[in-house]
N, C-alpha and C positions, 0 to 999 in steps of 0.2 A: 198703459192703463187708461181705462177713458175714465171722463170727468163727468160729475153731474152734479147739480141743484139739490143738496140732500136738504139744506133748509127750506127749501122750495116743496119738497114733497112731505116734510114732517107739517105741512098747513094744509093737508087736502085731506080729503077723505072719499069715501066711495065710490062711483061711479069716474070724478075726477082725479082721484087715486091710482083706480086700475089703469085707467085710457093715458094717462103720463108715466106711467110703471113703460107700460106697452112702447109705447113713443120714442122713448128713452132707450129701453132694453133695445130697439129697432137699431137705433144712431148708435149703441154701444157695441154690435154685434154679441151679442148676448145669445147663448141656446137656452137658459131654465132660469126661472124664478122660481123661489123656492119661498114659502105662506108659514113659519113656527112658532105658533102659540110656546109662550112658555108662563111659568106662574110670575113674573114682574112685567112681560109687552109680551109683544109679538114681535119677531124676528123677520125681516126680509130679507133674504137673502140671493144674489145671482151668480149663474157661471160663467164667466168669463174667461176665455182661451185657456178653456179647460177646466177652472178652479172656482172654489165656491167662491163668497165672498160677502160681506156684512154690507148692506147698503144702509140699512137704519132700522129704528126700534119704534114701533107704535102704540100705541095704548090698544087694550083690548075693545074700546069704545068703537074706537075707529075700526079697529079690525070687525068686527058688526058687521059695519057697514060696507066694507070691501067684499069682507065673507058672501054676502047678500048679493052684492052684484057679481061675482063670481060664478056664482051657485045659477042666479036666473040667466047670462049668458050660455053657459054651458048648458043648460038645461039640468042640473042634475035637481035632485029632490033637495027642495028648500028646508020642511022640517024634519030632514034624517041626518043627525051628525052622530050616528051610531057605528054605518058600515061605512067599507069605501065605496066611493063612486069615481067613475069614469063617466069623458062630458069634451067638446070641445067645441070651440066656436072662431071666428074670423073678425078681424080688423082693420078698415083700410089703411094705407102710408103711401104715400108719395106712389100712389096712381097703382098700387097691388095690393094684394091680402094675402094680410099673415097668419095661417090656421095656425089655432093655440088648445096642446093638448091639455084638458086639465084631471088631475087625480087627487083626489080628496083623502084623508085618510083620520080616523080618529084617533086621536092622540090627550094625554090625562087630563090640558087645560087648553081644547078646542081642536078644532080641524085640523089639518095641515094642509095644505096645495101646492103642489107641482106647476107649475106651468111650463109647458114646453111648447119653444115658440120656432115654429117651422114657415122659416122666408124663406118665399120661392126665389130670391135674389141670389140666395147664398144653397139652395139645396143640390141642380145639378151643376158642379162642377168640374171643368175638364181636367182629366188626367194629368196633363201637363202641371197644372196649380197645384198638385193634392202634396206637391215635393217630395216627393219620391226620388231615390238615388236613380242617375239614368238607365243604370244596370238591370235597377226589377223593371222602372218604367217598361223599359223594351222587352225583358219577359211575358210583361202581365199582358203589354198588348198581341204576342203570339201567343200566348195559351188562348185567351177568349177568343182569336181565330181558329183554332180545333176545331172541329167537325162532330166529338163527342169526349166524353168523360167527365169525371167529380172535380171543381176548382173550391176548394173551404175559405173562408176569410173566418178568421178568431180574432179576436181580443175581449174585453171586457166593455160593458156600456159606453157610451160616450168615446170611442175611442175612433170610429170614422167611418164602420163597417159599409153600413148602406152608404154613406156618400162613395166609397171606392169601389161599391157595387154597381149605381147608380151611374158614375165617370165610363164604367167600365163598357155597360151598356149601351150610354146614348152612342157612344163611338160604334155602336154595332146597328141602330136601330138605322130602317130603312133602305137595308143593303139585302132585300130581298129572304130576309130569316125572321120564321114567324118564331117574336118574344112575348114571354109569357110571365108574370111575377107573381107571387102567393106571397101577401104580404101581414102583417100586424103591428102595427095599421100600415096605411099606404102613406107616405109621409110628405111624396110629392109627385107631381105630374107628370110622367114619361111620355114624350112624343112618340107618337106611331110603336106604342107597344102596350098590348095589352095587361092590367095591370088587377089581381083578384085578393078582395080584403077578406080575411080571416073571420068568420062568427061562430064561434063557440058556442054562444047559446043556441044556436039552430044546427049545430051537428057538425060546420065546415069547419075543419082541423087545419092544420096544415097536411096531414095522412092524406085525411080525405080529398083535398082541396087538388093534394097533388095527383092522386089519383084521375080525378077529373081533367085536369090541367091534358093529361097523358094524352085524352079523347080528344082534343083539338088541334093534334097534329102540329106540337113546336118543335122548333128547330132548339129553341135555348130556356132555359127554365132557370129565374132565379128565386131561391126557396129563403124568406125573409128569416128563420132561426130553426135547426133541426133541434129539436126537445125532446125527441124518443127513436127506440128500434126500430119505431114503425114508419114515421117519417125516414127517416137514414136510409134503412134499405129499402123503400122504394126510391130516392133519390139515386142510391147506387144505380140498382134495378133498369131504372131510365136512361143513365147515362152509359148501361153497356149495350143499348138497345137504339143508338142513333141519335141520343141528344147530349146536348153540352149544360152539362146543373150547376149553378152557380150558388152557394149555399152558407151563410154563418153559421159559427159554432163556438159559446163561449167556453176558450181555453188561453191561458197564460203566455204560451210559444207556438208556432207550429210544429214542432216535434210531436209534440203532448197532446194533438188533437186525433191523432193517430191513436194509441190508447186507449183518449176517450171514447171516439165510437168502438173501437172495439170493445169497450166495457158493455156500450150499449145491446151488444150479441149481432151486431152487424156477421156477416160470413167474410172469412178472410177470403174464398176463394170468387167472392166476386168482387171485394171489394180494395183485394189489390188492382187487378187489371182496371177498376172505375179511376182510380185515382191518379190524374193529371199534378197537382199540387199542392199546399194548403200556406195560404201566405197569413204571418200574423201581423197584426199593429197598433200602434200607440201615435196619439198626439202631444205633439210638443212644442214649448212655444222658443220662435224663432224672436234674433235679436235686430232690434232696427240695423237693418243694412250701412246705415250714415253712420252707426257708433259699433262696428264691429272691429275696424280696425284698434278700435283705441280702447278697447273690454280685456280683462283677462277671463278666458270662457271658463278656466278652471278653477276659479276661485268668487267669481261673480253671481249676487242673491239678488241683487234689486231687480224688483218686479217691475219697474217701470223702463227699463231694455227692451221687453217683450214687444211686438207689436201685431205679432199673427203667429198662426199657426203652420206646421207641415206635419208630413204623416214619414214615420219611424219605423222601419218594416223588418221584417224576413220571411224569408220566399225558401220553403222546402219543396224541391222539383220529385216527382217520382219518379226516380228511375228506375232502371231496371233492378237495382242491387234495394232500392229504397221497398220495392212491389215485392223482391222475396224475402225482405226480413218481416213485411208485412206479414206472409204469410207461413211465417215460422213463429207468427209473436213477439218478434223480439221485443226487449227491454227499451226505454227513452234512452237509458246510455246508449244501447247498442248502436239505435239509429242514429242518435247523434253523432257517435264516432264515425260509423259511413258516411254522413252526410256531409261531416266537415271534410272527408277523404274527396268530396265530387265538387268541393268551393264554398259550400252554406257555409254562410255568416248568422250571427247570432243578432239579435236584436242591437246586443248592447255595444257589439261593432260595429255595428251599421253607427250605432249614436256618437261613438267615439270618432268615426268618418266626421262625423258631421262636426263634433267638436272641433276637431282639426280646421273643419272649412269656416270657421267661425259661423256658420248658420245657428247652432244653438248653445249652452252652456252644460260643464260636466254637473253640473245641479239637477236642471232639465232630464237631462238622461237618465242619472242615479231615480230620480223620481218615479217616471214610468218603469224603470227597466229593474226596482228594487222586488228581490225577493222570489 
């Protein structure tokens, strides 16, 4: 758990508030600050390896004046604490900038604010890091060598999506295949690949965007979140027509993402042959290496063991038996039952794997893998 100066930041306010928040959040590895007015302070709060966390309580005085610089960084509209707004702006540290997204939202005693803070230090990293069992490792990197079909990544927010999209890609970028990403937002800077941000207000959807995308002749398409029928199958659409779709979609398992596009009215009969895989994951936090021998993983809370993260997978392949339950509708059991007949592991065995290797705790597991 990192350490900070919380009596050091309950004397600051504003402009020096925010820029030490910043600083801070940087040297703690931090993704989100979180701004909660409530009726006695205001609440700061941040995520850390994964989890919320109370860093301290302000007066609403000070919070004024944070609010204020906040607000003129991001550019959002200073006197509207009515709607939400969207706003984001940059920071120097130690020789880079750290774009910081921010989201407003009104709430019964003041604003609230998001901050999410995207270091390019920490955004693309390589595969190898993301801890992955060597098994899917070596899957994931023959699927995104295919030549065409649908690869889904699911989980819930915060759980690694784009960074294992992002891993997945740079390994690909340069090797003579025109890549292309439809993004919201674009979160960080891919080498040698072209990279297209979402505006709603002017018409570009992801529908739309993907559409377009189709007319400049790529090889690999990664689609940043399918959110309708419409996006889906053209995704599908694409990948039976000579390209490789790389594409999120929030669902619980990979089993279960199956379903949900089909709820969306996707066609089974194109949208089995599109489907290569659908791998799902969660983040969890891993125990210092130095104190793993001497931990019981099964019975261990304290949060100061943790010292990073990895990613907690399962990897549903399509095969041929997984493509014609697809297109008979089968049930989650049904697939499930096949799937465990062809070696799919569940999330929550991959986690017990891991407990075993002492990398994380049955705490840890139970956490993401409840429910």
């Amino acid at each position: 758990m990192a350490t900070i100066d919380v009596k050091k930041l309950e004397r600051l306010q504003g402009e020096e508030l925010l820029s030490t928040l910043e600083q801070e959040a940087i040297r703690c590895g931090i993704s989100d600050i979180h701004i909660n007015p409530q009726k006695a302070g205001v609440k700061i709060e941040w995520r850390e390896l994964g989890l919320l966390s109370t860093l301290l309580v302000i007066s609403h005085e000070i919070f004024e004046t944070l609010q204020r610089r906040i607000k003129f960084k991001a550019k959002l509209k200073l006197n509207l604490e009515t709607v939400a707004q969207d706003g984001q702006y940059t920071f120097p540290t130690s020789g880079r900038l750290v774009n910081v997204r921010v989201a407003s939202l009104p709430s019964r005693f003041g604003e609230a604010f998001t901050l999410r803070l995207l270091d390019p230090e920490h955004g693309i990293v390589p595969l190898e890091q993301l801890g992955f069992p060597l098994e899917i490792k070596q899957k994931l990197n023959e699927l995104v060598e295919l030549p065409n079909g649908l690869i889904l990544v699911t989980g819930p927010t915060g759980s690694g999506k784009t960074t294992t999209l992002y891993a997945l890609l740079s390994t690909l970028a340069g090797k003579d295949r025109n890549i292309i990403t439809l993004e919201d937002p674009i979160e960080y800077e891919l080498k040698d690949i072209i990279q297209s941000q979402i505006d709603i207000d002017h018409g570009y959807t992801f529908a739309s965007g993907l559409r377009a995308i189709l007319r400049h002749d790529p090889d690999i398409i990664l689609v940043g979140e399918i959110r309708d029928q419409e996006t889906a199958q053209t995704a599908i659409d694409a990948s039976l027509t000579g390209h490789l779709v790389l594409a999120t979609l929030h669902t619980n398992s990979a089993i279960e993402a199956i379903p949900r596009l089909l709820s969306m009215g996707v066609s089974t009969y194109t949208f089995a042959p599109a489907l290569r895989a659908v791998l799902a994951q969660r983040l969890v936090r891993t125990i210092n290496p130095e104190m793993r021998s001497s931990l019981d993983v099964h019975t261990e809370t304290d949060a100061k063991f943790y010292t990073s993260q990895c990613t907690l997978p399962e990897l549903l392949i399509a095969s041929p038996i997984i493509k014609n339950l697809i297109l008979s509708q089968a049930t989650s059991s049904d697939l499930m039952e096949a799937a465990k007949k062809e070696g799919y592991k569940t999330m929550f065995e991959w986690g017990k794997q891991m407990v075993q290797d002492k990398v994380t705790t049955m705490l840890e597991v139970a956490r993401v893998t409840a429910g």
